[in-house]
C-alpha positions in Angstrom: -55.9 72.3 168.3 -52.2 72.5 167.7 -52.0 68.3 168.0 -55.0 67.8 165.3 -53.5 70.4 162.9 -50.1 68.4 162.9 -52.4 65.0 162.9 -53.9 66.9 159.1 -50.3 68.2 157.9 -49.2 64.5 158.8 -52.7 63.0 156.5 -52.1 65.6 154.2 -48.6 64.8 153.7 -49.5 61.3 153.2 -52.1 61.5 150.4 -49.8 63.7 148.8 -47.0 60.9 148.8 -49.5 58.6 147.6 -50.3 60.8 145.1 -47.0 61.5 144.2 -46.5 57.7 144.2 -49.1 56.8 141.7 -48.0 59.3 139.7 -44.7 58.1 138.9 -46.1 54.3 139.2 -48.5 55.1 136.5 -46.1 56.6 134.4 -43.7 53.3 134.3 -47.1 51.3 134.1 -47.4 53.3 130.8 -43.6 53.0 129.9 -44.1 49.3 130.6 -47.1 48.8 128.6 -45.3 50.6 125.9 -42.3 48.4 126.0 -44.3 45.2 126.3 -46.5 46.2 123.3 -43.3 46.5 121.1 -42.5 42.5 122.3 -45.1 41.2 121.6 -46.0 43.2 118.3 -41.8 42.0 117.7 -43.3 38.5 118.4 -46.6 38.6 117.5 -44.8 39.6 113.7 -42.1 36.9 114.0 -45.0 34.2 114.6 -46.7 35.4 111.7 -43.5 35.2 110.0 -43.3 31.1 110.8 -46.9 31.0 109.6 -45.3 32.6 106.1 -42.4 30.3 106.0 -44.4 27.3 106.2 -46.2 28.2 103.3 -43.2 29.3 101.7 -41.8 25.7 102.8 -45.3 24.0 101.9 -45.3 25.7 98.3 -41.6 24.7 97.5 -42.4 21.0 99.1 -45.4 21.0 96.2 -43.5 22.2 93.2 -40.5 19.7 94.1 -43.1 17.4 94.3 -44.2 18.5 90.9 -40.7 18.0 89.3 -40.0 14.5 90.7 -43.3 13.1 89.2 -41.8 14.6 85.8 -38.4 13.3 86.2 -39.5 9.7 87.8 -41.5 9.0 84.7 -39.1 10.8 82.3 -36.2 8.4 83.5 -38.3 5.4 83.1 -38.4 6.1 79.3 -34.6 5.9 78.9 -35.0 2.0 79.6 -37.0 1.7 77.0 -34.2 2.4 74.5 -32.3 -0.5 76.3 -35.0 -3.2 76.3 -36.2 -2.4 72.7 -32.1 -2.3 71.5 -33.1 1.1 70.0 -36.3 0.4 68.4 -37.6 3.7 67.3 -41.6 3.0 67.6 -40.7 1.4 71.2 -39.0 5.0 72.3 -42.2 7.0 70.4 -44.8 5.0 72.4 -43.0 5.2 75.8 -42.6 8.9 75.5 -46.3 9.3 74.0 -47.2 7.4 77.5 -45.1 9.9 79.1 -47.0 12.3 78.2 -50.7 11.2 78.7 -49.1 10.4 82.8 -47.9 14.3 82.6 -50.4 15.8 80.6 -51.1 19.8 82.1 -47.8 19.5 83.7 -45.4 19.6 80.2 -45.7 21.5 77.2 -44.6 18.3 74.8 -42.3 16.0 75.2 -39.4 15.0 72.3 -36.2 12.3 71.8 -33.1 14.0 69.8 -31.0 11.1 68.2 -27.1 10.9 68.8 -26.5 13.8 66.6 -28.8 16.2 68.1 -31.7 16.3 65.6 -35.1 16.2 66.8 -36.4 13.0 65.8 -39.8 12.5 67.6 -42.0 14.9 69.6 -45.7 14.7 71.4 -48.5 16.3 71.0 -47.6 16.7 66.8 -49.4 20.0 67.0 -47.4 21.6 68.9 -44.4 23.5 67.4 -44.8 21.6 64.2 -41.9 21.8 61.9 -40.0 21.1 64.7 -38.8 17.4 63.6 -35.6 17.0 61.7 -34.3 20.5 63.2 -30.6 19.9 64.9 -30.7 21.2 68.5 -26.9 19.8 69.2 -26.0 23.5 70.5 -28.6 23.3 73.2 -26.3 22.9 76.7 -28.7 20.4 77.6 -28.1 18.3 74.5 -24.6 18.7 75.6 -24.2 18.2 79.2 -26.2 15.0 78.5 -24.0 13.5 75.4 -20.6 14.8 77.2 -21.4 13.9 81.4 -24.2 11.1 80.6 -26.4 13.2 83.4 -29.8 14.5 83.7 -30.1 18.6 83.0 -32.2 21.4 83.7 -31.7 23.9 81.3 -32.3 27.8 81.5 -35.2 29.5 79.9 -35.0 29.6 76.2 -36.7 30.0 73.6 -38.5 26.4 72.6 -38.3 25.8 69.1 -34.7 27.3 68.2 -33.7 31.1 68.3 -33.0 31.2 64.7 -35.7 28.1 63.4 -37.9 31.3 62.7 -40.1 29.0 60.4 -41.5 27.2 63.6 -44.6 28.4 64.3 -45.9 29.4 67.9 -42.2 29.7 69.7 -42.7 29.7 73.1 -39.8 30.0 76.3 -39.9 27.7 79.3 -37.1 25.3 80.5 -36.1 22.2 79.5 -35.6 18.9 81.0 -33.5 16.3 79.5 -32.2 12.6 80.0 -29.6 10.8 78.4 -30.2 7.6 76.0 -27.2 5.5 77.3 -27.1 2.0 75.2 -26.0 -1.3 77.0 -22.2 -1.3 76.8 -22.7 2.5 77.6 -22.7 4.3 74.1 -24.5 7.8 74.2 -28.0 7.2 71.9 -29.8 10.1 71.6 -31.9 12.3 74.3 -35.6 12.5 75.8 -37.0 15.2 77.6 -39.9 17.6 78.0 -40.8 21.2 78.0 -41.9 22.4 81.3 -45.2 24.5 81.6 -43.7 26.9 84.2 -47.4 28.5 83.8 -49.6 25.4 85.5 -46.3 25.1 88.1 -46.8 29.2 89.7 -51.0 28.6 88.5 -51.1 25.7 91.1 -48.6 26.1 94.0 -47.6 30.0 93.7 -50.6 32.8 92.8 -53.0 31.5 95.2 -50.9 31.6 98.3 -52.0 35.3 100.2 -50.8 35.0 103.8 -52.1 38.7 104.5 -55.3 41.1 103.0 -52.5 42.2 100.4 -49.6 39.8 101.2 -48.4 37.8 97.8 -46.0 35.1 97.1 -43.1 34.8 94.2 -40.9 32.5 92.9 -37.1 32.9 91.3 -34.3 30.9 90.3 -30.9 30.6 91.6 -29.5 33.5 89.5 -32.7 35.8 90.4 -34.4 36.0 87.7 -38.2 36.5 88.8 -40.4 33.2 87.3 -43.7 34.4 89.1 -44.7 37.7 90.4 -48.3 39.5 90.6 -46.4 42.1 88.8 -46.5 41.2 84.8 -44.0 43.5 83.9 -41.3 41.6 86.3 -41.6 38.3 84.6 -38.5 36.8 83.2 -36.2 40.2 84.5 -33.9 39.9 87.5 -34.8 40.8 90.7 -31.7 42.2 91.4 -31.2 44.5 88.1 -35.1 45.6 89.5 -33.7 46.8 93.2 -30.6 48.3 91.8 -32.7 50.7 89.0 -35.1 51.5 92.4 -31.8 52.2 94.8 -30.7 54.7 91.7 -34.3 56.1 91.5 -34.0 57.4 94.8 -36.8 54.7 96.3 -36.5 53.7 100.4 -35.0 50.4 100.0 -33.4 48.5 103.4 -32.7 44.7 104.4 -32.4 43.4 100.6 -28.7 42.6 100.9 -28.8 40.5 103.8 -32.3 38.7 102.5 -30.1 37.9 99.1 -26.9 36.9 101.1 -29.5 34.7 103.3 -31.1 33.5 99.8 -27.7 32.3 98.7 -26.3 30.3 101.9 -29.7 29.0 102.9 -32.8 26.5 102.1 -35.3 29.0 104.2 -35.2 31.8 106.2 -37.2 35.1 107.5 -36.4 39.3 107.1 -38.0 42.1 107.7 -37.2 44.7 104.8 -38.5 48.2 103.4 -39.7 47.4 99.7 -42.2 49.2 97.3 -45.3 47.2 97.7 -47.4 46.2 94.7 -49.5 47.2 93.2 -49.1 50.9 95.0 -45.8 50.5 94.6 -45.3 52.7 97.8 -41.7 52.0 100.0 -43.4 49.7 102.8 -42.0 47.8 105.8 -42.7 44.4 105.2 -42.0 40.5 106.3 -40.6 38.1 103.9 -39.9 34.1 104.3 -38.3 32.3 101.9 -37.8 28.5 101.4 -35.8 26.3 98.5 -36.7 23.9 95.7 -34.0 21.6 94.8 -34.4 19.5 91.3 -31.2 18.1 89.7 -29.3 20.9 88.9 -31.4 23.6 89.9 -32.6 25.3 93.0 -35.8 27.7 93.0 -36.8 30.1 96.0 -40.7 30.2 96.8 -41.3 33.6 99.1 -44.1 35.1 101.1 -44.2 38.7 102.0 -46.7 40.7 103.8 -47.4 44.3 105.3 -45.8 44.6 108.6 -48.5 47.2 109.0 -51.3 44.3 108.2 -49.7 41.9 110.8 -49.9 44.4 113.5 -52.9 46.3 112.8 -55.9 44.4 115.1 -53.1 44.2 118.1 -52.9 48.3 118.4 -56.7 49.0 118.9 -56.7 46.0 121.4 -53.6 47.4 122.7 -55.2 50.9 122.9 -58.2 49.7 124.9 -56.2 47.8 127.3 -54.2 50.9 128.1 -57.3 53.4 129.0 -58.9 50.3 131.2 -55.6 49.8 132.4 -55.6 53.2 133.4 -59.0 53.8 134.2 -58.6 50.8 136.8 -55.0 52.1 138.3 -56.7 55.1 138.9 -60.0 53.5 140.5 -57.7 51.8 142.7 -55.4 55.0 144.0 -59.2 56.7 144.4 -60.1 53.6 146.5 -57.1 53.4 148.6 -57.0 57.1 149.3 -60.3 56.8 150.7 -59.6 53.6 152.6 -56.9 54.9 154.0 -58.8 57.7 155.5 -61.6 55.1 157.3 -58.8 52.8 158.1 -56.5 53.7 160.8 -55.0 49.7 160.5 -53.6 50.9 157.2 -49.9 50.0 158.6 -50.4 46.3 158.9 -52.4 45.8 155.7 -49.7 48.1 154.0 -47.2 45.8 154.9 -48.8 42.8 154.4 -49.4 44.1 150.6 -46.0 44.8 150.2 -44.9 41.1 151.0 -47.3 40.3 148.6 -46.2 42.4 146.1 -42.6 41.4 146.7 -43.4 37.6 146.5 -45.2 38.0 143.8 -42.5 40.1 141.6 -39.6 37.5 143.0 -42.0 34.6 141.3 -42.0 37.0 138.2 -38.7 37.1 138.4 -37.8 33.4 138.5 -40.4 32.7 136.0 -38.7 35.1 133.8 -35.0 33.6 134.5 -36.4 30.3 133.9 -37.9 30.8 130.8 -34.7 33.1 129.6 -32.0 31.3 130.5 -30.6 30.0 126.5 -30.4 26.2 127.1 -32.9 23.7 128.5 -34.4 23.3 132.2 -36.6 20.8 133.7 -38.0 20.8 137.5 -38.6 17.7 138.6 -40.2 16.1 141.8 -39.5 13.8 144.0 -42.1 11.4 142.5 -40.0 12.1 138.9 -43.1 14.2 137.9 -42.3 17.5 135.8 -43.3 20.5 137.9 -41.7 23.1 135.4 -40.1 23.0 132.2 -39.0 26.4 130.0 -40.4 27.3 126.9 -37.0 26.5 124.9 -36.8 22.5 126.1 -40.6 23.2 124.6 -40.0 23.9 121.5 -36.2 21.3 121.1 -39.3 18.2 121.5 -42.1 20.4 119.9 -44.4 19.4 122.2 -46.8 22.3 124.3 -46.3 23.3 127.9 -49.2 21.4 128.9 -48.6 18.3 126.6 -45.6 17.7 129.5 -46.6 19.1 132.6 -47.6 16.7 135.7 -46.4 13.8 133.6 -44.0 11.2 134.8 -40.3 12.6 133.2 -39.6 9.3 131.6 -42.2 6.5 131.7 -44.9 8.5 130.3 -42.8 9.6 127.4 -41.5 7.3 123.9 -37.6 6.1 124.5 -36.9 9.4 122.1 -38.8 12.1 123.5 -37.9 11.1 127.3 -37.3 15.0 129.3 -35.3 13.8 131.9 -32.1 12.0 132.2 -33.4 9.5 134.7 -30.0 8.1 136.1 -28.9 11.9 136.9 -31.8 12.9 138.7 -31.8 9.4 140.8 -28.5 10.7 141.9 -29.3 13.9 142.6 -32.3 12.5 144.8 -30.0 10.3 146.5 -26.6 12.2 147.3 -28.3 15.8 147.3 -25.3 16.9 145.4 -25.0 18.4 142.1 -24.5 15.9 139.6 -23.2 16.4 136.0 -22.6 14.4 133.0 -20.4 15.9 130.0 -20.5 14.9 126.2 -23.9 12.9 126.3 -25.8 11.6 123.5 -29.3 11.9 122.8 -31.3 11.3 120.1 -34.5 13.2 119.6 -37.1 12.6 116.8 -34.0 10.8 115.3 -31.4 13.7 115.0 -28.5 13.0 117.5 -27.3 16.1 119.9 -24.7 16.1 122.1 -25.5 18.0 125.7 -23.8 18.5 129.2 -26.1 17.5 131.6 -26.8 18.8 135.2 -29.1 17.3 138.0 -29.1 20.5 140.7 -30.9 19.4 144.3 -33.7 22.0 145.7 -33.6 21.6 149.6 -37.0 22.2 151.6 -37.7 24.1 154.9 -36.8 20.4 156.3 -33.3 20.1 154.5 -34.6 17.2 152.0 -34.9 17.2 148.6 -37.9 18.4 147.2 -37.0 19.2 143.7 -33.6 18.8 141.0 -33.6 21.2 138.3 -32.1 19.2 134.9 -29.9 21.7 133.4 -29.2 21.0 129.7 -26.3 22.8 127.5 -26.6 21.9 123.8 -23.0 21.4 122.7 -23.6 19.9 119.4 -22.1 22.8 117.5 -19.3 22.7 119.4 -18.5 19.4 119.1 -18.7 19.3 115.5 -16.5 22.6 115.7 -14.4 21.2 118.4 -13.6 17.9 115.5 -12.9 20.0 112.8 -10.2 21.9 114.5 -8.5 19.2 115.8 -8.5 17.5 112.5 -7.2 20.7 110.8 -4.5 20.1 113.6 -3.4 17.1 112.8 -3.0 18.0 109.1 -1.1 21.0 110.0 1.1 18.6 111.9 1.3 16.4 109.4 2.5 19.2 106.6 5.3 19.9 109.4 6.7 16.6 109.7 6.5 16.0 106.1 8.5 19.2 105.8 11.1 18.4 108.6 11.4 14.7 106.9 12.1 15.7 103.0 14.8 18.6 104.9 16.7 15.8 106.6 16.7 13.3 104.2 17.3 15.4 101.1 20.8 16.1 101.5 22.3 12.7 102.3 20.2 11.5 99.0 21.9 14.2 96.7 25.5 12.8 98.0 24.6 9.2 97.0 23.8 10.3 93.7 26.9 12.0 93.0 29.5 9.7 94.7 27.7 6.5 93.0 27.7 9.1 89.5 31.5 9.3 90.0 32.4 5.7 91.0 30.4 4.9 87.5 32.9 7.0 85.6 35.6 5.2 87.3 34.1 1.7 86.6 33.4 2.9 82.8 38.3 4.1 83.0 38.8 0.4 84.3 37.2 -1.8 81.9 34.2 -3.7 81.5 32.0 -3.5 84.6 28.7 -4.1 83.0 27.0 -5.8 86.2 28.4 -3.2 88.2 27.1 -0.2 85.9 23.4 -2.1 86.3 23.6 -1.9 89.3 24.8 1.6 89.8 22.1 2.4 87.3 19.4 1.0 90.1 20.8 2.9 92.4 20.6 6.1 90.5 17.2 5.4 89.6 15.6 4.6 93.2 17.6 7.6 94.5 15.5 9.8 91.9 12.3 7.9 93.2 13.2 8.8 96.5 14.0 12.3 96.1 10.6 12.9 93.4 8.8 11.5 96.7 10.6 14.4 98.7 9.5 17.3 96.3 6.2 15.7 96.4 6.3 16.1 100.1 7.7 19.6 99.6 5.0 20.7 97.2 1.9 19.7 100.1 4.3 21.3 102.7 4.8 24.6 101.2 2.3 25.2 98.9 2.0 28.9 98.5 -1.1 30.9 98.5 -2.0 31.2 95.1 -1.3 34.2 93.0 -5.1 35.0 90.7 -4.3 35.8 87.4 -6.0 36.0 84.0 -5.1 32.6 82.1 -6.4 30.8 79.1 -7.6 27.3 80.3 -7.7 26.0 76.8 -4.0 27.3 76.0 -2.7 25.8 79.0 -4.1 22.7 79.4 -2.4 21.9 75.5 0.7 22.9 76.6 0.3 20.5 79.6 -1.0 17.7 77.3 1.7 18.4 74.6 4.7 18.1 77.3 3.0 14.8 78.6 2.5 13.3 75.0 5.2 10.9 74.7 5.1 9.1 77.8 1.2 9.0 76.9 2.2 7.6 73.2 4.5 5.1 75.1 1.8 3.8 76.9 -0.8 3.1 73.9 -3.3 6.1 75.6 -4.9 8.4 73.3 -5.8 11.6 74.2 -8.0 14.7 73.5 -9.0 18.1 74.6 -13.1 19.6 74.0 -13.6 23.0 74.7 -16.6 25.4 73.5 -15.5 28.5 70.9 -14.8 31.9 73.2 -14.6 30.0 76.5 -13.9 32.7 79.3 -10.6 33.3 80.7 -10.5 32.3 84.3 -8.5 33.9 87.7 -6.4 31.2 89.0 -2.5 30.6 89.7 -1.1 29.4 86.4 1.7 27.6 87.9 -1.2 25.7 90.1 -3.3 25.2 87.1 -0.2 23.4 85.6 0.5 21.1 88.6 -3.2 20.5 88.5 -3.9 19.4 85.5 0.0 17.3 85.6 -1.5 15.5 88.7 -5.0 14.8 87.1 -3.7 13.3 84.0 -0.4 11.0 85.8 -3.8 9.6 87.6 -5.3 9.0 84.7 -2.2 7.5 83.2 -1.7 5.3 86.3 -5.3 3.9 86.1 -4.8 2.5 82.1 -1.7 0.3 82.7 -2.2 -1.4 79.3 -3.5 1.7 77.2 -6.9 3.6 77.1 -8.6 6.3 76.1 -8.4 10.1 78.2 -10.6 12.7 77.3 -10.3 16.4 78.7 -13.0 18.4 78.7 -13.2 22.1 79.1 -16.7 24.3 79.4 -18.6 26.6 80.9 -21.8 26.4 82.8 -23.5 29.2 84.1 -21.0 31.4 86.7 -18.6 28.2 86.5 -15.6 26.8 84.8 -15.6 23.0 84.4 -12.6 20.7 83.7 -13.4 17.3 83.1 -10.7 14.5 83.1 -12.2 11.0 82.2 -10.0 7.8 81.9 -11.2 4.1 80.8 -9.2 2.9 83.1 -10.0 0.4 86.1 -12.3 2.8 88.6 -12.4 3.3 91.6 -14.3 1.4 94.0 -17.7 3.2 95.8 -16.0 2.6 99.4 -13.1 4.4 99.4 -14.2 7.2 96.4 -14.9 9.6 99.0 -11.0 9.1 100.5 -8.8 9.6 97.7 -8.5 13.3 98.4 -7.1 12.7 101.7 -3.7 13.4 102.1 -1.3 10.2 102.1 -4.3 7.8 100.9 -2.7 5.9 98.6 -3.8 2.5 96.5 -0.7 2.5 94.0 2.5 0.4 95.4 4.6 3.0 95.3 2.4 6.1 95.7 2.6 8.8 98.3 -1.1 9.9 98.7 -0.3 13.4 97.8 -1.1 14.4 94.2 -5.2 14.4 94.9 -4.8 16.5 97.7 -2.8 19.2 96.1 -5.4 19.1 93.6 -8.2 19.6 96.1 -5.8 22.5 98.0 -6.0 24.0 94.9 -9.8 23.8 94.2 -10.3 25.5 97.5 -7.9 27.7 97.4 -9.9 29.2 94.5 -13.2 29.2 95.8 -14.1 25.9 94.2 -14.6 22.2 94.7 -13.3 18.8 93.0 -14.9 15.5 92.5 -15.3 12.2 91.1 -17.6 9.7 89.5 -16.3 6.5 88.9 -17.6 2.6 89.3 -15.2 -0.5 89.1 -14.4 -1.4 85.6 -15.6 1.6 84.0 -13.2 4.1 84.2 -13.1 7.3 86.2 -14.0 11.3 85.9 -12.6 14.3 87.7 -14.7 17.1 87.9 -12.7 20.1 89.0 -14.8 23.6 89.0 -13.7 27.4 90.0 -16.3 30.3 89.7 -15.6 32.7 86.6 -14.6 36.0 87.9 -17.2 38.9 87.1 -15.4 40.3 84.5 -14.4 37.5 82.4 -18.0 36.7 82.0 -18.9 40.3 80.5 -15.5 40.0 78.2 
């Protein structure tokens, strides 16, 4: 009796372990399941996410589309003015032909003449009254008479705000191109309403990625051209989240979807927004993707219901769980019972656990495999792919199963080849790790730059059975790598340059005043004329010389500039005045265009000065035997421009995009530095500087800054 009551206390101990057991296994089964419902919902609601940024990507591909079959057969009308030699009914029939190839995507379509009055415009019955009517104030009349470039304007009112005798006024943007005549001569201007309503009609309302999921469409500057929302047209989306943040709404992720909207083409956030038309603060899933025309860029969005995206995955979810459960606890039932029948529990115990352990350690590996953030490839013996992780997947965006079991390189296109077939042979071969730095590949013709590994996986026999291709993508850091050491060297360079003007400047200013004094002397003694020339060479090299020095200097030690309030117009005549005579001197005429109540702007003064001196010396170096220089001053949008155009000699298209490097030089005696302060300076500012210029034809520096907040509410 006493050994079969300590035979049940053992049993009973033991169910109550396994009990016990299952207990706690159940409860991480459920912790589990809980944990892997969040991934996948987490992925399940970044895949739909792709979904909306493809049709987000597919929308702005359409309307970009849309605007380059306006502008292609807009720009083919301003060759008519140059075949015809201006021939007024020529110009009326290629715009009326226009118009028939665009009809239902423009409103009308009209030519100004040189002067900015409207001379011609199709269909007549729209805004009539509209011919004769001077629309020179227009910016896009403007751009296209001053820069001889194609312009998008902002929304305004068609028609003229203050030509209230038009009837039927309407607002849309307008597109317009220049009328350039055959030696260059500005002739006029065509262009065409666009009908922003057939544009949103066709590409924007009908796209629903969800049951209440919507698209919308702004502009660069946020102001909202579609949205289901009527009342939002034409307002900007960011005056409409501010008013809601004041109202007390539940508002999150905005700021880093607009920060992403203004570094980025495309892109996808999850944010807390009122949703429309319940206008109820709802967690929701936004991609976003850019359409580029000219001088504009739109953003085309998709947003849905995170709720929506989620909801069929949580009942599914649900019934998994209770079978889940319903089955774990079949199975404890089961064993309890088998336990009790089998006394060989021990052995098959064991042999479960192995299992189990195997099993979990294949998990494992799969898991590693498939985590690890750069690209693996098992390979056999045979060169077949055995394995490959879902990243090198996605790099040739290709399926698992598209490159399983197939030959790593002869079943494969030269650019989508998996393995590095040299590498692997030596793995084979040596059985040592073999690795391969810096490589280029090209993939679906984009190069990357990778550092290869072929690792050897020995079997129970010691050979070879598999190498694992192990693939770092270094590209960034390449690129990041060149950029440093290139910002280096110019660091290196500003430090010689220094060190050079220090040791050379003082022997330079000792020659200038012994040879000063020994021509006083010459002048006591008598007539030295040849002698005084040739003191006076002297003199004047050694002031070449040391100019070259300060120009040295003035790269070297550049100081960071000091922002302050200045009036562009004010100082640029002061500039031109102090540089008049030597201008007059050289047969150059000059002058200065700049709009009533331009904007102050925030920049150094001093390096506004030094800017504009280096800009026009250029332009003065480029018209040897006289010319023209125009400077232009204006505002567009958030941004000051300064415009610089010469008639000189141009520059040639190969080496335009080197003439802001520092020490590139085409003049004889030239040091290669006055373009490159003047780019310093455009960065140092936030801004950027630039040239258009052919052979012959002259030259124009565009330099631009942003205007600072407050300047532009002044």
């Amino acid at each position: 009796m006493m050994k079969r009551h300590t035979v049940n206390i053992r049993e009973t101990s033991w169910e109550i372990l396994i009990w016990m057991g299952s207990i706690i296994v159940l409860g991480f089964v459920v912790i589990f399941a809980l944990y892997s419902y969040k991934s996948v919902e987490r992925e399940m609601a970044r895949q739909f996410n792709k979904e909306q940024g493809l049709l987000a990507q597919q929308t702005a591909m359409g309307i970009e589309q849309y605007m380059k079959d306006i502008t292609n057969i807009l720009s083919l009308t301003t060759y008519i003015d140059q075949i015809s030699n201006g021939d007024p009914m020529a110009i009326q029939t290629g715009l009326e032909n226009a118009y028939r190839s665009l009809k239902n995507k423009v409103s009308f379509v009209f030519w100004e003449d040189a002067s900015g009055f409207m001379k011609f415009h199709y269909p007549h019955h729209v805004l009539s009254g509209i011919d004769g009517k001077d629309f020179s104030f227009r910016t896009y009349f403007r751009v296209a008479k001053e820069l001889g470039v194609p312009f998008v304007s902002d929304i305004i009112m068609i028609g003229g705000e203050e030509y209230q005798d038009i009837p039927d006024r309407f607002e849309t943007f307008i597109i317009s191109f220049p009328l350039m005549g055959k030696n260059g001569e500005f002739h006029g201007v065509v262009g065409c309403a666009i009908d922003l309503a057939n544009i949103t009609a066709h590409y924007v309302a009908p796209i629903q990625p969800s049951e209440s999921g919507y698209a919308w469409l702004v502009d660069e500057t946020g102001m909202i051209l579609y949205h289901p929302n009527p009342k939002w047209l034409g307002m900007n989306l960011y005056d409409i989240i501010l008013k809601m943040e004041l109202e007390g709404h539940n508002i999150s992720g905005i700021q880093d979807i607009r920060h992403g909207m203004e570094l980025k083409n495309d892109g996808m956030y999850e944010f807390t927004f009122p949703h429309y038309p319940s206008n109820t603060p709802t967690k929701k899933l936004l991609a976003f993707s850019s359409v580029h025309f000219l001088n504009r860029r739109w953003i085309t969005a998709a947003s849905s219901p995170y709720s929506e995206v989620i909801f069929l995955m949580s009942d599914t979810f649900k019934n998994t769980l209770i079978l889940g459960s319903a089955s774990i606890s079949f199975v404890i039932i089961a064993t309890i019972v088998l336990l009790r029948i089998n006394k060989a529990r021990a052995t098959a115990s064991e042999r479960n656990k192995w299992a189990e352990r195997v099993l979990i350690a294949h998990k494992r590996l799969e898991t590693i495999f498939n985590g690890v953030p750069h690209y693996l490839a098992m390979i056999d013996s045979a060169f077949t792919i055995t394995d490959i992780n879902e990243r090198l997947c996605d790099l040739y965006g290709k399926k698992r199963s598209d490159i399983i079991d197939k030959h790593c390189s002869l079943d494969f296109p030269e650019e989508e080849r998996i393995c590095h077939l040299d590498i692997v042979e030596k793995c084979f071969k040596s059985g040592m790790i073999i690795s391969e730095r810096d490589k280029r590949v090209e993939i679906q013709g984009k190069p990357y730059f990778f550092d290869i590994s072929a690792i050897p996986l020995f079997g129970s026999m010691g050979e070879v059975e598999h190498v694992v291709q192990y693939a770092v993508d270094i590209t960034d850091k390449k690129a990041l790598t060149e950029k440093l050491i290139q910002a280096e060297k110019l660091a290196a360079v500003g430090q010689m340059s220094a060190h050079v003007a220090h040791e050379i400047r003082n022997p330079l200013t000792s020659v200038l005043l012994h040879s000063e004094l020994l021509e006083d002397e010459l002048a006591e003694d008598g007539d030295k004329e040849e002698a005084a020339e040739l003191l006076h060479i002297i003199q004047k090299e050694i002031d070449r010389l040391s100019q070259i020095t300060d120009e040295y200097l003035s790269y070297a030690r550049l100081p960071h500039p000091k922002k302050q309030p200045v009036d562009p117009e004010k100082e640029t005549s002061v500039v031109l005045s102090m540089l008049l005579p030597e201008l007059n001197r050289r047969n150059i005429e000059s002058s200065i265009t700049c709009p009533k109540k331009l904007p102050k702007i925030m920049i150094d003064r001093g390096q506004f000065k030094q800017l504009l001196i280096n800009l026009i010396k250029n332009a003065e170096d480029a018209m040897p035997s006289g010319g023209t220089l125009e400077i232009s001053l204006m505002g567009i949008k958030e941004n000051f421009l300064l415009l610089v155009k010469d008639t000189g000699y141009g520059i040639p298209q190969e080496i335009s995009r080197r003439i802001f490097d520092p020490y590139f030089t085409t003049k004889d005696n030239g040091t290669g530095l006055g373009l490159a302060l003047v780019q310093y300076i455009a960065n140092a500012h936030d801004g950027w500087v630039d040239v258009e210029s052919q052979k012959g034809t002259g030259s124009t520096f565009i330099f631009s800054i942003p205007f600072h907040e407050t300047q532009l509410t002044d």
